[in-house]
Backbone bond lengths (Angstrom), bond angles and torsions (degrees), N, CA, C in turn:
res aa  C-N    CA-C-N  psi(-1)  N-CA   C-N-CA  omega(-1)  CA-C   N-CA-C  phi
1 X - - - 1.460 - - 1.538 111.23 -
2 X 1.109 121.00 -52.59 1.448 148.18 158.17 1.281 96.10 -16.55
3 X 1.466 125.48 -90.08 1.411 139.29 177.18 1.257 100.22 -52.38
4 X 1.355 160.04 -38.19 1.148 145.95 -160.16 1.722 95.35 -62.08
5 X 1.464 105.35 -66.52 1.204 108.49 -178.06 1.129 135.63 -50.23
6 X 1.105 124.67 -39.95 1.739 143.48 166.85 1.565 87.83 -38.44
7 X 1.253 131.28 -51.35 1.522 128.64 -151.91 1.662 98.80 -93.78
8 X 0.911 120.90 -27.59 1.770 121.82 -177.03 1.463 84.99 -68.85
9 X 1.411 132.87 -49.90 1.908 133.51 -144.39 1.615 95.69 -78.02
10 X 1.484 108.39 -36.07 1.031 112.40 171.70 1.743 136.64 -59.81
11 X 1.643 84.60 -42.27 1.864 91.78 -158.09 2.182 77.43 -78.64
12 X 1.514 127.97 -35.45 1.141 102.51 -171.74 1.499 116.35 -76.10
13 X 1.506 111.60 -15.36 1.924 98.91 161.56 1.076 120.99 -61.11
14 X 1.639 116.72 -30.46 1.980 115.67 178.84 1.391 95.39 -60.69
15 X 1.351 129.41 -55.21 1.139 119.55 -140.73 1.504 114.59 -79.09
16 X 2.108 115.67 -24.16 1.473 118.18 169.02 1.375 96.96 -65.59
17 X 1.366 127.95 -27.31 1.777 116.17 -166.52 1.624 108.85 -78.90
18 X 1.650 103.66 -26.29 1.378 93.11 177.45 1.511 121.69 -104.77
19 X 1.673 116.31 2.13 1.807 118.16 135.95 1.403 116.73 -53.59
20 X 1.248 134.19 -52.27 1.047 117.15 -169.41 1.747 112.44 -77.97
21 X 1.388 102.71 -27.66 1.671 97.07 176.15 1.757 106.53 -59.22
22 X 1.289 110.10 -9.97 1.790 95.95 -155.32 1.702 77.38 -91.89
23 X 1.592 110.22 -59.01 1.500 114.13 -175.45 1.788 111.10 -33.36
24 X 0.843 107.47 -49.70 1.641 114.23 174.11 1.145 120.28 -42.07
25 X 1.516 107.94 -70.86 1.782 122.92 163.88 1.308 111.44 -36.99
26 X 1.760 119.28 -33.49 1.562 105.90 -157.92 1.389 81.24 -87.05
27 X 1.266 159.23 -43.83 1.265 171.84 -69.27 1.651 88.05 -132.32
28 X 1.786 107.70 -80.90 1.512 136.03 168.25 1.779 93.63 -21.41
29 X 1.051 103.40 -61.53 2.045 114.22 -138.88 1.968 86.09 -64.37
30 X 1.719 113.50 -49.86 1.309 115.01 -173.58 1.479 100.43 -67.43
31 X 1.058 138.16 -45.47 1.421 126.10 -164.49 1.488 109.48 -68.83
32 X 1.639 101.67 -39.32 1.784 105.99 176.30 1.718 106.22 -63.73
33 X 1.102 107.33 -27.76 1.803 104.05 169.72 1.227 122.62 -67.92
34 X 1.396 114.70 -41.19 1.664 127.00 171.54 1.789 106.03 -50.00
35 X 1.212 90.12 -62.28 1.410 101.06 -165.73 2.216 115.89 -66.92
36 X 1.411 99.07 -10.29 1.185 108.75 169.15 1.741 125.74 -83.72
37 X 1.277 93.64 -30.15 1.592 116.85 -179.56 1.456 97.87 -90.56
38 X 1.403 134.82 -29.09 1.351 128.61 -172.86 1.668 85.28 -77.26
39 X 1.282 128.02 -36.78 1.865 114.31 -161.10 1.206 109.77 -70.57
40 X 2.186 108.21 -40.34 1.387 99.88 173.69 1.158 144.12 -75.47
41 X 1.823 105.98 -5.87 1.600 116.55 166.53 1.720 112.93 -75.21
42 X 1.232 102.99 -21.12 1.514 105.88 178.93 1.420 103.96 -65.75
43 X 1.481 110.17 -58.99 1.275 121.19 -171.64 1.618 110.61 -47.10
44 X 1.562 129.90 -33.39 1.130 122.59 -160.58 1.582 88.87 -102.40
45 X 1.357 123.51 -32.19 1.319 101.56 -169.40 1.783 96.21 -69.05
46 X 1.351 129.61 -48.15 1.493 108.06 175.35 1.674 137.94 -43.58
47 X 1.437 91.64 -29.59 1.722 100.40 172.69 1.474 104.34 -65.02
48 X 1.534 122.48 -53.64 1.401 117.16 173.92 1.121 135.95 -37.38
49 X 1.539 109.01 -57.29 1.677 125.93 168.22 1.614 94.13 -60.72
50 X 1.200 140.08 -59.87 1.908 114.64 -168.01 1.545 110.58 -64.13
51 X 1.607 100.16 -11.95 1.816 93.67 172.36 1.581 110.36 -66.33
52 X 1.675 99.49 -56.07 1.802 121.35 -174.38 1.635 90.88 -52.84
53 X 1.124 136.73 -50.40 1.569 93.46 -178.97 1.557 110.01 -121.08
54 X 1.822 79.99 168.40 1.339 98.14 -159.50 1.512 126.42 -98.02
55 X 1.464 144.61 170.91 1.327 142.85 -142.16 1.736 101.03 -73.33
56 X 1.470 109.50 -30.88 1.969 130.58 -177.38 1.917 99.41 -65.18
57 X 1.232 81.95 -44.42 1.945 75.35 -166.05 1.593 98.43 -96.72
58 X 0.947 151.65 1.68 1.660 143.86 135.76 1.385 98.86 -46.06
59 X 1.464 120.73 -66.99 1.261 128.94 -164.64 1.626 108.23 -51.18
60 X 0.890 112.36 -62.37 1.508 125.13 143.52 1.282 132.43 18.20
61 X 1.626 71.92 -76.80 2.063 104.05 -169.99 1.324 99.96 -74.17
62 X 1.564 135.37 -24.94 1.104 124.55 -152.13 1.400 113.78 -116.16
63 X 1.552 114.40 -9.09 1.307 126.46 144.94 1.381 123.69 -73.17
64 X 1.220 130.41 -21.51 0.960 137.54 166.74 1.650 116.39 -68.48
65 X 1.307 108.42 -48.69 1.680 116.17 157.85 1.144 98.64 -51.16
66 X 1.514 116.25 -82.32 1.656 95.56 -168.73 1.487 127.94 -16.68
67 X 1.457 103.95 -72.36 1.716 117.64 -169.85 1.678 114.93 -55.11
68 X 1.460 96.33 -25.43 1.578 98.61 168.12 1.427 116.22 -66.54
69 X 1.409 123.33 -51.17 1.443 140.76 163.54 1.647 108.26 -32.75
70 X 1.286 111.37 -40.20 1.975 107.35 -154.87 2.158 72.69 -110.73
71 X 0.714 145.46 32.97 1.310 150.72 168.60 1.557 106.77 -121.59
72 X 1.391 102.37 -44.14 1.620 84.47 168.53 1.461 116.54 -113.94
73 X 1.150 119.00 12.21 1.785 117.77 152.74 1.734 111.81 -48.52
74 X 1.689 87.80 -62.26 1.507 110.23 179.25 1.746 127.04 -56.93
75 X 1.193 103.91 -16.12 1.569 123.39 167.19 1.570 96.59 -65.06
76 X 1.676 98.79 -70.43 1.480 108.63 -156.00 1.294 110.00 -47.55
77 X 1.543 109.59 -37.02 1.640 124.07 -170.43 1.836 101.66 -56.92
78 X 1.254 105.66 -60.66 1.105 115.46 -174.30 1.684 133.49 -68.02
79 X 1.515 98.14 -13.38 1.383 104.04 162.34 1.685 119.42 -94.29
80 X 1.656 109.75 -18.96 1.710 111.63 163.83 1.588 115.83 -58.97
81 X 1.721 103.42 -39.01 1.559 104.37 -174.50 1.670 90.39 -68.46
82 X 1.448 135.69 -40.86 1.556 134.91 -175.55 1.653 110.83 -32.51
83 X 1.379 75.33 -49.62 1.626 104.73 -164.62 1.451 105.74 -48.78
84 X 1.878 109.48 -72.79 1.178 104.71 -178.91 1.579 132.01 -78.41
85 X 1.386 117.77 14.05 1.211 128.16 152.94 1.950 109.56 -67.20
86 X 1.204 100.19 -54.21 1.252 102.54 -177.77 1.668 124.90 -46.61
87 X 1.323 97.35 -52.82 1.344 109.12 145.31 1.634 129.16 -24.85
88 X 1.683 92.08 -104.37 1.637 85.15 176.41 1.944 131.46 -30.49
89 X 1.512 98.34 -54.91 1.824 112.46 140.28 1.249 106.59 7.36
90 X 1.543 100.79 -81.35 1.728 126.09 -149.54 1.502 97.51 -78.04
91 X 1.746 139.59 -56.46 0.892 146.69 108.54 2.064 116.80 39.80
92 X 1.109 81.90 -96.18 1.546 109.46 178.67 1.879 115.05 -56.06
93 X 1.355 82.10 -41.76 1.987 93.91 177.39 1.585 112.77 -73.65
94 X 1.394 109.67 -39.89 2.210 113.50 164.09 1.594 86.16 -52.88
95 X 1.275 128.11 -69.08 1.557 115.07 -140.95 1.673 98.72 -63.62
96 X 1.116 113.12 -40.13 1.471 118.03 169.20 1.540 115.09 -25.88
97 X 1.262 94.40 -71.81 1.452 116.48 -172.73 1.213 121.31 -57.30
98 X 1.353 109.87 -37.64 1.120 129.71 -177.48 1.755 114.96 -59.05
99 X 1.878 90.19 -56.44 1.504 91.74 159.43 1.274 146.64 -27.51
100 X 1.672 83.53 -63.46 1.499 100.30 -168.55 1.598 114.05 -80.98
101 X 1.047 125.36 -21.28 1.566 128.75 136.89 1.297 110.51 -29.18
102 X 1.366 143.44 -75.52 0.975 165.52 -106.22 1.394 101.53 -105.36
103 X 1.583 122.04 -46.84 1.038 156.77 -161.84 1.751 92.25 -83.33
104 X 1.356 115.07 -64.27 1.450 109.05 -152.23 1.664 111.20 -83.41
105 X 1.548 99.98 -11.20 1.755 118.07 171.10 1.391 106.52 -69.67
106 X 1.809 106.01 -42.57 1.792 111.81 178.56 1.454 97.61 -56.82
107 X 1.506 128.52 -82.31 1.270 146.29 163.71 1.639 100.36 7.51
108 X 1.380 118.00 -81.35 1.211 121.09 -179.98 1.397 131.97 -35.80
109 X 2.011 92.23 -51.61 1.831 88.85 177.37 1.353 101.55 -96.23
110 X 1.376 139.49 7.79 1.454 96.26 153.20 1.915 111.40 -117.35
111 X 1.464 93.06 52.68 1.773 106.85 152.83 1.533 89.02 -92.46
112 X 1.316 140.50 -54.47 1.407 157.25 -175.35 1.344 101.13 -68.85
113 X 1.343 167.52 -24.54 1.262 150.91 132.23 1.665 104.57 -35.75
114 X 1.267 99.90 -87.47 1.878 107.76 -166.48 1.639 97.14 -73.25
115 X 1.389 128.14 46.48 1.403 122.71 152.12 1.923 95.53 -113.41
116 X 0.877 132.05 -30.51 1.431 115.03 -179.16 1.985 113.50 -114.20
117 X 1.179 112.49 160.65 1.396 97.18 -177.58 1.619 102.43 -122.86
118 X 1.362 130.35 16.51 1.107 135.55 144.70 1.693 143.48 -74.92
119 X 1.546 99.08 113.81 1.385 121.86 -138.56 1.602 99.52 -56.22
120 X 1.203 141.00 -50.35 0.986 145.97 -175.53 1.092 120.33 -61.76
121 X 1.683 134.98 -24.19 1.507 150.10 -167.78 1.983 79.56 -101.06
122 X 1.496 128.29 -62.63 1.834 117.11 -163.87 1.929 90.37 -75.38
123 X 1.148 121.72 1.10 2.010 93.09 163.67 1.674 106.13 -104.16
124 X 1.630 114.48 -12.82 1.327 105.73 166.91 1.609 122.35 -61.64
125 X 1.304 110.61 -48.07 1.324 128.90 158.41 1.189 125.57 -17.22
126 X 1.504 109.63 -86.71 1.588 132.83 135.20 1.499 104.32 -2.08
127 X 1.229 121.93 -99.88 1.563 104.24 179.27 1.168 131.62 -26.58
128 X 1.690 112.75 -49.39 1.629 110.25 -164.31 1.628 96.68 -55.94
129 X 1.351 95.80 -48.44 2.012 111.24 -175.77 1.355 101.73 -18.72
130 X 1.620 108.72 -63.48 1.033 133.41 -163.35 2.017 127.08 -48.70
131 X 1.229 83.94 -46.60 1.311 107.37 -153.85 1.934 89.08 -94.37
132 X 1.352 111.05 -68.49 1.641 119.53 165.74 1.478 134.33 -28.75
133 X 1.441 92.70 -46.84 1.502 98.46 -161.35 1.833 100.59 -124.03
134 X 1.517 118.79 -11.27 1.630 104.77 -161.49 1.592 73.80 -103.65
135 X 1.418 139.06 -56.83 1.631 176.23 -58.31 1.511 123.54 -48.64
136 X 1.739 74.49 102.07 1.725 75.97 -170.28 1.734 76.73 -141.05
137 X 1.442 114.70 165.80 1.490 142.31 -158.59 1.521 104.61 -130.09
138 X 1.008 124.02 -5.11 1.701 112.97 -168.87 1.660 88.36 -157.32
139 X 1.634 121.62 114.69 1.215 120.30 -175.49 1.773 91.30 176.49
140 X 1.677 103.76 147.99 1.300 116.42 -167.99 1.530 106.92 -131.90
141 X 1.595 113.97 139.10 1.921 114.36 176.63 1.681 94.66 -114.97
142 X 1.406 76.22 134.71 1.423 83.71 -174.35 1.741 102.59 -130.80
143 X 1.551 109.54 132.32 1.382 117.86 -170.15 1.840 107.38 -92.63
144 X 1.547 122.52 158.95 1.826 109.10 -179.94 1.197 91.20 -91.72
145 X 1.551 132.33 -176.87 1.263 136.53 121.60 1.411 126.94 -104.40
146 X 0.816 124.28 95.01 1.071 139.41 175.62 1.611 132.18 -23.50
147 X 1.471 112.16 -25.88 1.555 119.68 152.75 1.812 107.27 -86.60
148 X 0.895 141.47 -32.98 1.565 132.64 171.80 0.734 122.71 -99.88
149 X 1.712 125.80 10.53 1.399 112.61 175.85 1.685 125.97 57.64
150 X 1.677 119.25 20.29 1.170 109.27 -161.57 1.830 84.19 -119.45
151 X 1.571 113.47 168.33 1.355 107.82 174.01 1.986 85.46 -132.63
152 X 1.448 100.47 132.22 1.531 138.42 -179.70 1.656 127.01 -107.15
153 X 1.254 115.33 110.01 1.434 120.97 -161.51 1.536 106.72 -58.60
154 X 1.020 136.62 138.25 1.235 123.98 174.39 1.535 111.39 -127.80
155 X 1.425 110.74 -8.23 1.435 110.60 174.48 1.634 107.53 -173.47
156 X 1.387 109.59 123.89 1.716 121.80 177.66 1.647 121.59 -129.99
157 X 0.977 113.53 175.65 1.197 127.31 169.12 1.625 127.28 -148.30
158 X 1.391 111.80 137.52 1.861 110.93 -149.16 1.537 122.63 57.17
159 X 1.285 111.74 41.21 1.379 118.21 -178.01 1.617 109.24 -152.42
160 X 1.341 114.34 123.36 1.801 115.08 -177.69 2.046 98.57 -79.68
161 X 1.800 67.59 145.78 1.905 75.92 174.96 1.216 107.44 -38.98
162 X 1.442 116.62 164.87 1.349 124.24 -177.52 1.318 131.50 35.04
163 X 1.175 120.99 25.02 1.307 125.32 172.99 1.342 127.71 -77.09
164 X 1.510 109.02 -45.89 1.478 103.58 154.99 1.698 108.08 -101.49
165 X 1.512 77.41 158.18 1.845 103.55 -165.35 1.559 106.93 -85.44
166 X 0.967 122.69 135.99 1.649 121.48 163.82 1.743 108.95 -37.06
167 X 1.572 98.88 117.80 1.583 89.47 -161.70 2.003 97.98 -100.97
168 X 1.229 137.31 117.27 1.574 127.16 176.05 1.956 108.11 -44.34
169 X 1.552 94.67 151.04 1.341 98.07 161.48 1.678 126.61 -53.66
170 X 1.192 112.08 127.78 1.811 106.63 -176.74 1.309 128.01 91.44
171 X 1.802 102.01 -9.51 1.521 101.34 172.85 1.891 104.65 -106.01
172 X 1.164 105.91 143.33 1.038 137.15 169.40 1.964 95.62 71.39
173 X 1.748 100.58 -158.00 1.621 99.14 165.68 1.304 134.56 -28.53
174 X 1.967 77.11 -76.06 2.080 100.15 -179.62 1.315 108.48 -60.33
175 X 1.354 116.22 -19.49 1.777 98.42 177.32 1.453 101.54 -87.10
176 X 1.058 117.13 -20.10 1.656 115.93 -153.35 2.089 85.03 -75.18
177 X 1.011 131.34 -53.01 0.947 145.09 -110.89 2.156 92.88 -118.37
178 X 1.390 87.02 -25.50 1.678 94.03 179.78 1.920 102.35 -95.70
179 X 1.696 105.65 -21.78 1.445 101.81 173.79 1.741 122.94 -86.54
180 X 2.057 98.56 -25.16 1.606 90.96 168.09 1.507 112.33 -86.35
181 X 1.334 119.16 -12.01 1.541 130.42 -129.04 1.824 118.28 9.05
182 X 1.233 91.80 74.01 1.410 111.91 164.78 1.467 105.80 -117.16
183 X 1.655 116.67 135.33 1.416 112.78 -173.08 1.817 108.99 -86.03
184 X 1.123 106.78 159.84 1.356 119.74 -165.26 1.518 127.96 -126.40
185 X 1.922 112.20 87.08 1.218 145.40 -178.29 1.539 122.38 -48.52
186 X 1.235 147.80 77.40 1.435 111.08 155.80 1.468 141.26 -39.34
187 X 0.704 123.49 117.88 1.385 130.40 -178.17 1.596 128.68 -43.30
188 X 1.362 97.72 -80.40 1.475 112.38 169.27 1.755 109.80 -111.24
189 X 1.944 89.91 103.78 1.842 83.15 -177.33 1.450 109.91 -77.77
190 X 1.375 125.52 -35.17 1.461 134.97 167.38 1.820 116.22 -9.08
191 X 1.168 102.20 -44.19 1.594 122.92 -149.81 1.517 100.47 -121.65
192 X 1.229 118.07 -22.75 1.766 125.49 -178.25 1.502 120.48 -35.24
193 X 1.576 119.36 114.71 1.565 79.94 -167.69 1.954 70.79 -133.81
194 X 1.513 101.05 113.77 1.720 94.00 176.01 1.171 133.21 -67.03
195 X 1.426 122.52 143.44 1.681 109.73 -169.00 1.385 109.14 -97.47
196 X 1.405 108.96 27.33 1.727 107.23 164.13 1.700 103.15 -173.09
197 X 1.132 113.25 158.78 1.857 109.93 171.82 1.445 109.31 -46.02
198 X 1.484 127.00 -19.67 1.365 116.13 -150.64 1.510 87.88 -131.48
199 X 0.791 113.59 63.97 2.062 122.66 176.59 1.211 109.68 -141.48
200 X 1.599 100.84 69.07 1.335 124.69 170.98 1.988 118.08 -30.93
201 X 1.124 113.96 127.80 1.699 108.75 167.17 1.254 133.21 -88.09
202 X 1.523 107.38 -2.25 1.360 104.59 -171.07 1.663 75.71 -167.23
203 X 1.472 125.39 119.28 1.492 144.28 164.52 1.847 110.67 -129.92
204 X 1.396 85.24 109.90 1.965 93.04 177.12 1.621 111.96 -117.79
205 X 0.933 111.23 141.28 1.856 142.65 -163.55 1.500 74.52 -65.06
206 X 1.528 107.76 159.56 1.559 148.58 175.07 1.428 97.89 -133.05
207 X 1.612 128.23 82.36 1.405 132.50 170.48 1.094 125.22 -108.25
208 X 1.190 130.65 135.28 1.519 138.09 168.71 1.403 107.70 -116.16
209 X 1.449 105.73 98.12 1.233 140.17 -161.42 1.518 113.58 41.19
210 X 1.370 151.00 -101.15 1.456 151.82 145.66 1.328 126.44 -29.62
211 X 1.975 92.97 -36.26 1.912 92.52 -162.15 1.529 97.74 -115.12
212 X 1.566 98.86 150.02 1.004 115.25 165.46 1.598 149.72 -92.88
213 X 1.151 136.39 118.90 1.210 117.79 -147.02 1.461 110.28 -118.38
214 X 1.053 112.97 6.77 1.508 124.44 172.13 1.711 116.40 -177.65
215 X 1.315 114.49 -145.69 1.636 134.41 170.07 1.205 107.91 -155.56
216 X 2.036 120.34 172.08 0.798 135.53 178.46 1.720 89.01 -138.36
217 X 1.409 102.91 98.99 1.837 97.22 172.83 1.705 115.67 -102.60
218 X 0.910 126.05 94.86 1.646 129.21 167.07 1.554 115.27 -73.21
219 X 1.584 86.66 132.99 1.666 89.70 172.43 1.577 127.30 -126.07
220 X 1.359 88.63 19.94 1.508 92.77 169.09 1.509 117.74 -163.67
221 X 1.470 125.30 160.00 1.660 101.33 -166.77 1.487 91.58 -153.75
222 X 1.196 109.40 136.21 2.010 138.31 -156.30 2.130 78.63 -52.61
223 X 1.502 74.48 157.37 1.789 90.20 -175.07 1.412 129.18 -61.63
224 X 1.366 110.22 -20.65 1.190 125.84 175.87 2.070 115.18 -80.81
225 X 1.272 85.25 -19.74 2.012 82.49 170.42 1.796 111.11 -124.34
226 X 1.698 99.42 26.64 1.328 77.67 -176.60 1.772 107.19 -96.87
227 X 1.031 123.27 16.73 1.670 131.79 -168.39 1.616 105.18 -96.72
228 X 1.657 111.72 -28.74 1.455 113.23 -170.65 1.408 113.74 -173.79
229 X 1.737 125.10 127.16 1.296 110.45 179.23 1.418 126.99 -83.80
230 X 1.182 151.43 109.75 1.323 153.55 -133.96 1.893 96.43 -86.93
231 X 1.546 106.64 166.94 1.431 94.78 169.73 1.835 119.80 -70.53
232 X 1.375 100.28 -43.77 1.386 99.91 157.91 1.694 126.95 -37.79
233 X 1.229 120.25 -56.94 1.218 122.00 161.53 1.738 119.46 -34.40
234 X 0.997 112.53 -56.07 1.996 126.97 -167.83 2.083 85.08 -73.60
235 X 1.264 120.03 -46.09 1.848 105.19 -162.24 1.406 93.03 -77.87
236 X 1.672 144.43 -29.86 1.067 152.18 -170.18 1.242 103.47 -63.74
237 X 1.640 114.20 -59.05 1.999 118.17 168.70 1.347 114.70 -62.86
238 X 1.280 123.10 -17.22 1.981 122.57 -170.95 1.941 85.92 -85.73
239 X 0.964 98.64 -43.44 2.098 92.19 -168.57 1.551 99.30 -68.84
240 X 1.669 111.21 -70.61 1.476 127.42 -172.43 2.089 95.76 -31.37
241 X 1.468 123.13 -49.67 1.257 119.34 171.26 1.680 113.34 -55.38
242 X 0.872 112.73 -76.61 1.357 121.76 171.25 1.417 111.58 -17.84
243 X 1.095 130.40 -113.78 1.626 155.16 144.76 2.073 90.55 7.41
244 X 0.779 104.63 -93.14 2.017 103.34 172.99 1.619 98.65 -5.80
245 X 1.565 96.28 -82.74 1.708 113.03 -151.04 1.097 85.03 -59.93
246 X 1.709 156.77 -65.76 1.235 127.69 -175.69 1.395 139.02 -48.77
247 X 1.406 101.67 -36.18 1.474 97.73 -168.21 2.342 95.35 -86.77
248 X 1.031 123.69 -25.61 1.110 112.84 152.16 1.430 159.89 -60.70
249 X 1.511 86.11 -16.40 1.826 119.03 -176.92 1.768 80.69 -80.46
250 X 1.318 119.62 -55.34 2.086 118.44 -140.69 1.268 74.18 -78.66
251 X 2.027 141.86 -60.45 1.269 120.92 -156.08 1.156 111.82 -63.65
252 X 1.686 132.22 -47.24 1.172 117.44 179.67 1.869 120.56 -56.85
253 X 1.097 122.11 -48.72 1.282 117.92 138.89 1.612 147.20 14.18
254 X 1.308 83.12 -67.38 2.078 120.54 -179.98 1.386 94.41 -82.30
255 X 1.621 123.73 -43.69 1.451 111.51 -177.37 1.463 133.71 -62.67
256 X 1.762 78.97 -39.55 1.779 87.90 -174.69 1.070 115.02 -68.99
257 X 1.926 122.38 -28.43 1.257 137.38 -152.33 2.362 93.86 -83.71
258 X 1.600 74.37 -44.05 1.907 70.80 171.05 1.461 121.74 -56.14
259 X 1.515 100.85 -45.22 1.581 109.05 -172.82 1.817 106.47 -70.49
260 X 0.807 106.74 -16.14 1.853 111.07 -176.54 1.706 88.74 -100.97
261 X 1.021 135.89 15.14 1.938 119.45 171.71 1.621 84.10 -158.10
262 X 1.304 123.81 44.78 1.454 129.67 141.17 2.193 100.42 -108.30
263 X 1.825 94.50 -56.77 1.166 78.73 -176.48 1.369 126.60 -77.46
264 X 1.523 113.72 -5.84 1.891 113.85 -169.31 2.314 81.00 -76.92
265 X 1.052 113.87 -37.91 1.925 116.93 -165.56 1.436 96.44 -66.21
266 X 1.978 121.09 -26.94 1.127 119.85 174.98 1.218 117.20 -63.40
267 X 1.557 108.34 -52.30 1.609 115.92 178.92 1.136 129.42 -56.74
268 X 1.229 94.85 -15.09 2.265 106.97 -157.02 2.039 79.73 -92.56
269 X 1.433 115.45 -40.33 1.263 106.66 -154.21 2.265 83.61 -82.56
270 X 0.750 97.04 -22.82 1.517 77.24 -177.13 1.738 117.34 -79.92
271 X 0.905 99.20 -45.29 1.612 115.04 156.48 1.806 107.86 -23.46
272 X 1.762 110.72 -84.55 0.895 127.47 138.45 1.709 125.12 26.09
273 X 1.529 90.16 -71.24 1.565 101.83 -159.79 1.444 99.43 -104.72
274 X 1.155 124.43 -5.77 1.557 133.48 171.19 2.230 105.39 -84.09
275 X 0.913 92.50 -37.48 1.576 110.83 167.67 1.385 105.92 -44.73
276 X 1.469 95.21 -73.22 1.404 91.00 -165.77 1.850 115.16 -83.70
């Protein structure tokens, strides 16, 4: 009896599983009908619409594509040229910046040049200038004298004492360059190949107004400017000259003027003591 039943519980679970399998199918079979009658109304409503228009307005339509097409070529064109404006822009705005950085660091040290008139504190200066803001590591200032015509190092960096020689006006660069005082460019640093340790690449005049009172000869320049001198670079050497030769012309100046009213205060006091 036991088993009888087990098999009745059974054969009626096949049989709800296989109502609902049929219900399912009928389910499938109507939706696959829906969806067959939905393709052939599509199908006829498209035949209709290629009836409704006519051979003029295709023609039409497809010039109209066209001109849309050469409308947005001409977009695209015109937003690449956008592009590389933006660029150069972007480009142009570092060098800006760069400048004006550049500019307000100069600004700074020579508030610090023409704030003291002691010669040894405005050629320390001078270096940092040098080294900070032009950047170069091995470079020599050299003052004229004006009765010998000779120009005399008075302060360098990457260079042993006495290494360079008192060079005359007109010989070589630094003379060439302290007798026109016209400053003196290499051209192509890329390719530079000097024909001696002392073949400066870039030598600029120390003028007070016409005259010249020394040079600034560099002979070497940090890795990042040695491929090309930027315009920033050339207005940085026209001021760094400028700003120098003044504040070096008044300290040397202040020195001599001290050293000539140490010894006239010497004389007066020796005088003085002979008096009494």
């Amino acid at each position: 009896m036991e088993r009888e039943g087990e098999l009745s519980r059974k054969a009626e679970e096949f049989m709800g599983i296989f109502k609902k399998g049929m219900q399912f199918t009928q389910e499938l079979l109507k939706e696959n009908e829906r969806l067959r009658y939905k393709i052939v109304k599509l199908d006829e409503d498209n035949k209709n619409l290629q009836k409704q228009v006519s051979a003029p307005e295709v023609s039409k339509l497809k010039q109209t594509i066209l001109q849309l097409e050469q409308e947005k070529t001409a977009l695209l064109d015109k937003y690449r040229e956008v592009e590389e404006e933006n660029k150069d822009f972007a480009s142009r705005y570092l060098e800006v910046e760069e400048e004006n950085n550049n500019l307000a660091n100069l600004y700074v040290a020579s508030y610090q040049l023409h704030s003291t008139l002691d010669f040894k504190e405005v050629l320390r200066i001078v270096i940092e200038i040098i080294i900070n803001l032009i950047g170069s590591d091995r470079f020599a200032i050299l003052l004229l004298d004006d009765s010998s015509r000779v120009l005399s190092v008075v302060a360098s960096e990457g260079l042993r004492e006495g290494e360079i020689k008192k060079v005359k006006v007109g010989e070589g660069i630094i003379g060439t360059v302290a007798k026109t005082g016209e400053s003196h460019f290499e051209q192509d640093l890329e390719h530079f190949t000097p024909t001696s340790g002392f073949h400066p690449i870039v030598c600029i005049p120390l003028k007070i107004k016409e005259h010249t009172i020394g040079v600034i000869a560099i002979f070497t320049l940090f890795e990042q400017k040695r491929k090309k001198l930027t315009r920033v670079d050339y207005e940085l050497f026209s001021m760094l000259a400028g700003h120098a030769a003044t504040a070096v012309f008044s300290a040397k100046l202040y020195s001599q003027s001290e050293r000539k009213l140490s010894t006239i205060q010497g004389f007066i006091d020796l005088l003085s003591g002979k008096t009494k």
